[in-house]
N, C-alpha and C positions, 0 to 999 in steps of 0.2 A: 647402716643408717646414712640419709642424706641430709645435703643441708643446702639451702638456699642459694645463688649466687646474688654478689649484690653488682649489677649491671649500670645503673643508670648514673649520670656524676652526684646528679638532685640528691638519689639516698645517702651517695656517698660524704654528699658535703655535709647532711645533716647528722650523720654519725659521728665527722668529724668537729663539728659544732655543739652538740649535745653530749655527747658520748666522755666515756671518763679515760682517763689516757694511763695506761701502764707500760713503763719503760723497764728493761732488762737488756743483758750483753749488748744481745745480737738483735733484738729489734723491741719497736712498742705495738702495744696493742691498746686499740682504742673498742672499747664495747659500750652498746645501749643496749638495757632488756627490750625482750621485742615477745610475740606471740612463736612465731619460728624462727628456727637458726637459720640465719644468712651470715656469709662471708665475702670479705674480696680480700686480694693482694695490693698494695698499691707500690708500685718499686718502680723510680722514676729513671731517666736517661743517666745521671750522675753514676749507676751501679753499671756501664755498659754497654756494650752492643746489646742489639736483640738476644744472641744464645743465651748471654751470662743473665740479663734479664729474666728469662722465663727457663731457665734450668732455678732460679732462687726461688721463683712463683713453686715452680713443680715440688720441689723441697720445703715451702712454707705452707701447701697445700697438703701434702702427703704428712706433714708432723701434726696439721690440724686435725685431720681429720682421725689421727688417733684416740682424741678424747672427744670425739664427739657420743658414745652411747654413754656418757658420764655429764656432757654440757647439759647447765640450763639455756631454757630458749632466749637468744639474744643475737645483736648484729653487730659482727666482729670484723673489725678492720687490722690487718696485721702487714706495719712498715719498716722493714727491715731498716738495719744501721750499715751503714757502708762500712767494708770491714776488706780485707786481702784476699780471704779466700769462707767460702758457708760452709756448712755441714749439716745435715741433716738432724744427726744426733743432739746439737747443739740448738738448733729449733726448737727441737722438738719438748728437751728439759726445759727452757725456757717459757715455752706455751706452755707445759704445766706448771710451772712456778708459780707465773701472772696466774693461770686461770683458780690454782688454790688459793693463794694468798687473795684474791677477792671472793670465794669461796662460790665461783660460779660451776666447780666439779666437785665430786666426791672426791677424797684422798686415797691415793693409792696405794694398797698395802701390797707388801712383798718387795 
Protein backbone atom coordinates (compact mmCIF):
# COMPACT_ATOMS: atom_id res chain seq x y z
CA UNK A 1 0.00 0.00 0.00
CA UNK A 2 1.00 3.57 -0.73
CA UNK A 3 0.67 6.68 0.67
CA UNK A 4 0.93 10.19 -0.19
CA UNK A 5 3.99 12.55 0.28
CA UNK A 6 3.14 15.70 1.88
CA UNK A 7 5.67 18.18 -0.30
CA UNK A 8 4.58 21.62 -0.20
CA UNK A 9 5.44 23.93 3.22
CA UNK A 10 1.45 25.49 2.65
CA UNK A 11 0.12 21.63 3.59
CA UNK A 12 2.56 21.22 5.83
CA UNK A 13 1.90 24.19 8.02
CA UNK A 14 -1.72 23.58 7.83
CA UNK A 15 -1.38 20.06 9.36
CA UNK A 16 0.75 21.64 11.87
CA UNK A 17 -1.97 24.36 12.68
CA UNK A 18 -5.07 22.20 12.52
CA UNK A 19 -3.78 18.90 13.31
CA UNK A 20 -3.84 17.15 16.77
CA UNK A 21 -0.30 16.71 18.20
CA UNK A 22 0.76 13.31 19.95
CA UNK A 23 3.85 13.10 21.77
CA UNK A 24 5.74 9.71 22.80
CA UNK A 25 9.70 8.80 23.69
CA UNK A 26 11.25 9.28 20.67
CA UNK A 27 9.09 11.59 18.71
CA UNK A 28 5.40 13.48 18.14
CA UNK A 29 3.10 12.94 15.57
CA UNK A 30 0.82 15.42 14.38
CA UNK A 31 -2.38 13.91 12.29
CA UNK A 32 -5.59 15.56 10.39
CA UNK A 33 -8.16 13.25 8.85
CA UNK A 34 -7.89 13.80 5.38
CA UNK A 35 -9.69 11.57 2.13
CA UNK A 36 -5.99 9.89 1.59
CA UNK A 37 -2.87 9.07 3.51
CA UNK A 38 -0.19 11.61 3.15
CA UNK A 39 2.89 11.74 5.08
CA UNK A 40 6.29 13.82 5.62
CA UNK A 41 9.19 13.73 8.00
CA UNK A 42 10.04 16.91 9.29
CA UNK A 43 13.69 16.60 11.12
CA UNK A 44 15.48 19.87 11.33
CA UNK A 45 19.40 21.07 11.25
CA UNK A 46 19.55 20.66 15.32
CA UNK A 47 19.51 16.40 14.72
CA UNK A 48 22.80 16.96 12.28
CA UNK A 49 24.61 16.79 9.30
CA UNK A 50 22.76 15.84 6.18
CA UNK A 51 23.59 11.68 6.79
CA UNK A 52 22.31 11.46 10.49
CA UNK A 53 19.24 13.68 9.08
CA UNK A 54 18.05 11.41 6.45
CA UNK A 55 19.29 7.90 7.78
CA UNK A 56 16.20 9.14 10.87
CA UNK A 57 13.80 10.24 7.69
CA UNK A 58 14.70 6.50 6.27
CA UNK A 59 13.96 4.94 9.86
CA UNK A 60 10.81 7.18 10.56
CA UNK A 61 9.64 6.24 6.84
CA UNK A 62 10.37 2.57 6.91
CA UNK A 63 8.38 2.23 10.79
CA UNK A 64 5.54 4.24 9.16
CA UNK A 65 4.85 2.62 6.61
CA UNK A 66 4.35 -0.70 8.66
CA UNK A 67 0.99 0.13 9.61
CA UNK A 68 -0.21 1.70 6.87
CA UNK A 69 -2.72 -1.50 5.39
CA UNK A 70 -4.18 -0.85 9.10
CA UNK A 71 -4.23 3.41 8.96
CA UNK A 72 -7.30 5.22 8.55
CA UNK A 73 -7.03 7.90 5.83
CA UNK A 74 -5.23 11.00 7.28
CA UNK A 75 -2.18 13.39 7.06
CA UNK A 76 0.51 12.57 9.34
CA UNK A 77 3.46 14.64 10.26
CA UNK A 78 6.02 12.66 12.34
CA UNK A 79 8.95 14.95 14.29
CA UNK A 80 11.29 13.22 16.01
CA UNK A 81 12.82 14.35 19.47
CA UNK A 82 16.49 14.77 19.65
CA UNK A 83 17.89 11.85 21.39
CA UNK A 84 21.91 10.25 21.21
CA UNK A 85 21.42 7.66 19.14
CA UNK A 86 17.36 6.28 16.80
CA UNK A 87 16.39 2.85 16.29
CA UNK A 88 14.18 1.80 14.21
CA UNK A 89 12.59 -0.66 16.48
CA UNK A 90 11.95 2.18 18.81
CA UNK A 91 9.98 4.25 16.01
CA UNK A 92 8.29 1.92 15.02
CA UNK A 93 6.50 0.82 18.83
CA UNK A 94 6.05 4.31 19.17
CA UNK A 95 4.01 5.00 15.91
CA UNK A 96 1.94 2.17 16.98
CA UNK A 97 1.34 3.31 20.40
CA UNK A 98 0.10 7.03 19.10
CA UNK A 99 -1.48 5.57 16.17
CA UNK A 100 -3.91 3.12 18.73
CA UNK A 101 -4.29 5.08 21.48
CA UNK A 102 -6.15 7.69 18.92
CA UNK A 103 -7.56 4.67 17.55
CA UNK A 104 -6.61 5.73 13.97
CA UNK A 105 -5.28 1.49 13.42
CA UNK A 106 -6.69 -1.70 14.27
CA UNK A 107 -5.10 -3.35 17.30
CA UNK A 108 -2.63 -5.78 16.71
CA UNK A 109 -3.03 -9.01 17.95
CA UNK A 110 -0.23 -11.51 18.54
Amino acid sequence: MKYLRLKKAKEITSVLKSGKRLHEKTLTLVYFPSEATAMAVCVGKKFGGSVQRNRIKRLLREAFRGYLPLLTPCKVLLIPKKKEAYFYGEFSRDIGKLLEKERLIERRTG
